[in-house]
C-alpha positions in Angstrom: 0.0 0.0 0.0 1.3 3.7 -0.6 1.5 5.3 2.5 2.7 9.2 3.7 3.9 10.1 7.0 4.2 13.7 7.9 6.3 14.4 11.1 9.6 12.4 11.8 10.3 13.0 15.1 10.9 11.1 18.1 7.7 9.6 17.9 7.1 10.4 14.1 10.7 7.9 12.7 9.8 4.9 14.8 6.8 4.6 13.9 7.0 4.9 10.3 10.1 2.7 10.2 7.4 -0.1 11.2 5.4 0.6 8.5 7.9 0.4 5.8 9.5 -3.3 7.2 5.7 -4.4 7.1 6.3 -3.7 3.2 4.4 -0.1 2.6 6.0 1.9 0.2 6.4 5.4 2.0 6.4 8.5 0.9 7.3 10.8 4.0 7.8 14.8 4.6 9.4 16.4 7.9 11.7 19.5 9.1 14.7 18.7 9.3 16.4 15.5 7.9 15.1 11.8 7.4 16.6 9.1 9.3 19.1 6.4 7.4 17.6 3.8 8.8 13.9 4.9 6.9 15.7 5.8 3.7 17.6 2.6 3.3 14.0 0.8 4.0 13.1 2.8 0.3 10.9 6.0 2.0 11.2 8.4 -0.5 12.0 11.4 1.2 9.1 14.6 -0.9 9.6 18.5 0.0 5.9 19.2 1.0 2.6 17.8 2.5 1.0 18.2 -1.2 3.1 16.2 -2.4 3.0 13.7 0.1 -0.7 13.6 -0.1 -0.7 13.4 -3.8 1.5 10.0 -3.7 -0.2 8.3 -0.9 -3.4 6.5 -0.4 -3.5 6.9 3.7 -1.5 9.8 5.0 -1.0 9.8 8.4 0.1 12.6 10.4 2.6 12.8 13.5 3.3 17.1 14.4 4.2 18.3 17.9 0.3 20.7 17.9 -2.7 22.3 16.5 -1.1 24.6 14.9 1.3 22.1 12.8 -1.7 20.0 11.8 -4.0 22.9 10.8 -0.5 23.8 7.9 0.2 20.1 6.9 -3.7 20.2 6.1 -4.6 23.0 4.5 -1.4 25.4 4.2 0.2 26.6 1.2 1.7 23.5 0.3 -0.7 21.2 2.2 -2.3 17.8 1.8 -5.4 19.9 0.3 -3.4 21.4 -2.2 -3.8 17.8 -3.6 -6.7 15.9 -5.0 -7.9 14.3 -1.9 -11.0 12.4 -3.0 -10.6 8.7 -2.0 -7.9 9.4 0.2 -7.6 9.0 4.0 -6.2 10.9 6.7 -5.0 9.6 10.2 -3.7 12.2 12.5 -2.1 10.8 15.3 -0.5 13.9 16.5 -1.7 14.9 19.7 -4.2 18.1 19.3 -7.5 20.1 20.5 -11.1 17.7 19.6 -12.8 21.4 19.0 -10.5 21.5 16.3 -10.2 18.0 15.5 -14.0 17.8 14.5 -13.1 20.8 12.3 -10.5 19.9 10.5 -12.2 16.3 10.0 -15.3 18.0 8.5 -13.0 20.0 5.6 -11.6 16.6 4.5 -14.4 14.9 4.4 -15.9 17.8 2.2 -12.6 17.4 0.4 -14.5 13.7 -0.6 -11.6 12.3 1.4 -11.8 10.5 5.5 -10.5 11.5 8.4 -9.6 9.6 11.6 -8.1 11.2 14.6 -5.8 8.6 16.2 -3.8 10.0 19.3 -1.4 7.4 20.8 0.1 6.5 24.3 3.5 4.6 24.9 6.2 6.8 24.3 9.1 6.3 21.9 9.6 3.0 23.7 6.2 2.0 22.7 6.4 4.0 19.1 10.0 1.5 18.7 8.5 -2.0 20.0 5.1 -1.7 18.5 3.0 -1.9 21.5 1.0 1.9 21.6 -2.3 2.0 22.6 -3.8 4.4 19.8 -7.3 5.9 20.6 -9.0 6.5 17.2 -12.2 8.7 16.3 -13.7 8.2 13.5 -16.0 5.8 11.2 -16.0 2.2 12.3 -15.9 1.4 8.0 -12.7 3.9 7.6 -11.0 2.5 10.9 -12.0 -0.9 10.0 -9.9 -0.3 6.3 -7.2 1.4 8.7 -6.7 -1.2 11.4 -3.8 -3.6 9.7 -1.7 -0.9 9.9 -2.6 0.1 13.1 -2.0 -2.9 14.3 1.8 -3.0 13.3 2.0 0.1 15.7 0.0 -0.9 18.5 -1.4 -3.5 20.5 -4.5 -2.1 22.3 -6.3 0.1 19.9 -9.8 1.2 21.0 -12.5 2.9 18.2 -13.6 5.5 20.9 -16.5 6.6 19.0 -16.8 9.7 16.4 -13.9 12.4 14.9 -12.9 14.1 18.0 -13.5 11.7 20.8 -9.9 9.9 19.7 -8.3 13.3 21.0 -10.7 13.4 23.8 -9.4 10.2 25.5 -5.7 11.7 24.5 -6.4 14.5 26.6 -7.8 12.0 29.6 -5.3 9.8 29.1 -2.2 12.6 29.4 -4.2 13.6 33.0 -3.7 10.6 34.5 -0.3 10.4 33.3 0.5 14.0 34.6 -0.9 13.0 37.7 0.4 9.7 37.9 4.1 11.0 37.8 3.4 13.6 40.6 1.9 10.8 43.2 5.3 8.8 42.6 7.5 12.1 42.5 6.0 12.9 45.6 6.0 9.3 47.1 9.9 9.0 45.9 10.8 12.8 47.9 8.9 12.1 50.6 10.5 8.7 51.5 14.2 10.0 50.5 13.7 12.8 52.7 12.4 10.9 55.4 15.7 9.1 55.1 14.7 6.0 53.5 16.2 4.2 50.5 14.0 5.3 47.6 15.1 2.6 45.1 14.1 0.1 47.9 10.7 1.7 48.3 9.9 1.9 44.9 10.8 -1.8 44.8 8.7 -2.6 47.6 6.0 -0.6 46.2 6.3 -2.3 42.9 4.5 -5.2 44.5 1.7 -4.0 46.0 -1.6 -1.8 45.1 0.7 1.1 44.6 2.1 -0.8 41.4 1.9 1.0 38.1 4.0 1.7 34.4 4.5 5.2 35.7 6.2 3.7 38.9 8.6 1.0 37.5 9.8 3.0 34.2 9.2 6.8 35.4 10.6 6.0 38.9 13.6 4.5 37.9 14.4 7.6 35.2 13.7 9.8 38.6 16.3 7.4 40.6 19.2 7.1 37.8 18.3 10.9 37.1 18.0 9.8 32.9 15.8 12.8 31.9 16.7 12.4 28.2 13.5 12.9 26.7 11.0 10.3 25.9 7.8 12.6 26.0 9.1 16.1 26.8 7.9 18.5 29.4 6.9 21.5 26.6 4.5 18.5 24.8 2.8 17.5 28.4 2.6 21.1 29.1 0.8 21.6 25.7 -1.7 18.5 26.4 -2.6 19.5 29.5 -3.0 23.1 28.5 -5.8 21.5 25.8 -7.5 19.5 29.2 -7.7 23.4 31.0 -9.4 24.9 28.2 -11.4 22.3 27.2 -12.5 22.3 31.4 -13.0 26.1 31.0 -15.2 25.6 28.1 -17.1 22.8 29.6 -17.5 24.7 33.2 -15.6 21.9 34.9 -12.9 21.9 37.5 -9.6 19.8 37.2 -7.8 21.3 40.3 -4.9 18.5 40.7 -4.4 18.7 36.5 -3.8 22.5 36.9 -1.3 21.6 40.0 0.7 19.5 38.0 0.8 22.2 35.2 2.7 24.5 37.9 5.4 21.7 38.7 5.6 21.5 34.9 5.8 25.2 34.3 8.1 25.3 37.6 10.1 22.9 35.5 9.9 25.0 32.4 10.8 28.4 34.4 14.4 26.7 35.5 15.6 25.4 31.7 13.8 21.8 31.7 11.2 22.2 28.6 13.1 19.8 26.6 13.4 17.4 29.4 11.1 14.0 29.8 8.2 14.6 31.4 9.3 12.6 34.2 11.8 15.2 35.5 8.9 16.9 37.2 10.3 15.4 40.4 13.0 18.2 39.9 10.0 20.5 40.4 9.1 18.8 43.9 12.8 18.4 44.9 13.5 22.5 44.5 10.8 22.9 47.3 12.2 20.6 49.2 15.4 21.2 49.0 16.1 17.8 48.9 17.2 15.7 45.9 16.2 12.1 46.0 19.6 10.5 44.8 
């Protein structure tokens, strides 16, 4: 099948690397250079989203925000620049559902689909295959889309229309947030208290307390390996999207907007680029305590 992939970042060049060893011939677009590795598995390497589009029979979209998708769509050299009838576009970038449902009714008057397919799982999970990829959209067009969703992921939900993909993206990247606070907080607490942090987060790694965040986050906290996976500025975006979307909806998320302040506290001393698990350096500055 003739694929394009727009957006080969950190996320973005793992993900279609898998595509091209299933077989798909790929025709990708980024800023910035294409990887070896995705060249040497025959991606043809195009200058713009048109062109891109106008090669491809799915597209599928991988850009840091809003913004980024709105210009690979319908910029000057976007994917509606080409004829898009028959076509079908998967944006798995991580962006607003307001605007998702927009942008999803312009393609479709375009004569082409649309699918909104946000993913969870981090470069680790972009590299092994195993994302979980929330898609909104038509059961028909994610039922066409699916094989190749399934060479990226492993639990891959149809949450229900265009929008409500990036919906349970911006859910999903609460409870993430906030799930990397309760163990930062857990992991200061205890190393302050003068306890062995490594040897309560192993302890704690076999009880209720258990969780991803906790065994991979925890140790990144403990061996201090902040080297980006999912960076603060993206979590900072995401959550941003859950406040507005709260404001809009007259609803309070008052431990989301906390962990915005440890990530803007985070941002405020040089750690944007940083994973998002280095929001314990955010806890550890008011305590004046580092955990190791």
């Amino acid at each position: 099948m003739k694929l394009g992939f727009i957006g080969l970042g950190i996320m973005g060049t793992p993900m279609a690397l898998r595509l091209a060893r299933a077989g798909h011939a790929l025709h990708v677009t980024t800023i910035g250079p294409v990887a070896d590795d995705l060249l040497k598995q025959g991606a043809q390497h195009l200058a713009t989203a048109e062109q891109v589009a106008a090669q491809s029979e799915i597209i599928f979209i991988m850009v840091p925000d809003t913004p980024q998708v709105a210009d690979v769509l319908f910029g000057e050299r976007g994917c509606a620049k080409a004829a898009l009838k028959g076509k079908t576009i998967v944006d798995m970038s991580s962006i607003s559902p307001i605007e998702t449902k927009r942008f999803a009714q312009q393609v479709r008057e375009l004569g082409a689909d649309y699918l909104d397919a946000p993913v969870s799982g981090g470069e680790i999970g972009a590299r092994e295959g195993t994302l979980s990829i929330m898609v909104g959209g038509d059961e028909n067009v994610f039922a066409r889309v699916k094989p190749l969703f399934d060479i990226l992921g492993k639990n891959i939900t149809l949450v229900g229309g265009n929008g409500d993909g990036q919906t349970c993206k911006v859910a999903n990247q609460i409870i993430v947030a906030l799930n990397i606070e309760a163990v930062s907080e857990a992991l200061v607490f205890a190393s302050k208290a003068g306890a062995d942090p490594a040897r309560v987060r192993q302890a704690l790694m076999g009880g209720f307390a258990s969780s991803r965040i906790l065994e991979v986050h925890g140790e990144r906290m403990l061996n201090r390996a902040f080297n980006p996976g999912f960076k603060i500025s993206l979590h900072q975006k995401d959550l941003n999207l859950a406040l507005q979307s709260a404001k809009a909806l007259a609803l309070n998320l008052p431990n989301t907007a906390t962990c915005q302040e440890l990530f803007n506290t985070c941002a405020a001393n040089g750690g944007s680029e940083l994973d998002h698990s280095s929001l314990v350096q955010a806890l550890e500055l008011m305590a004046n305590h580092k955990i190791s």
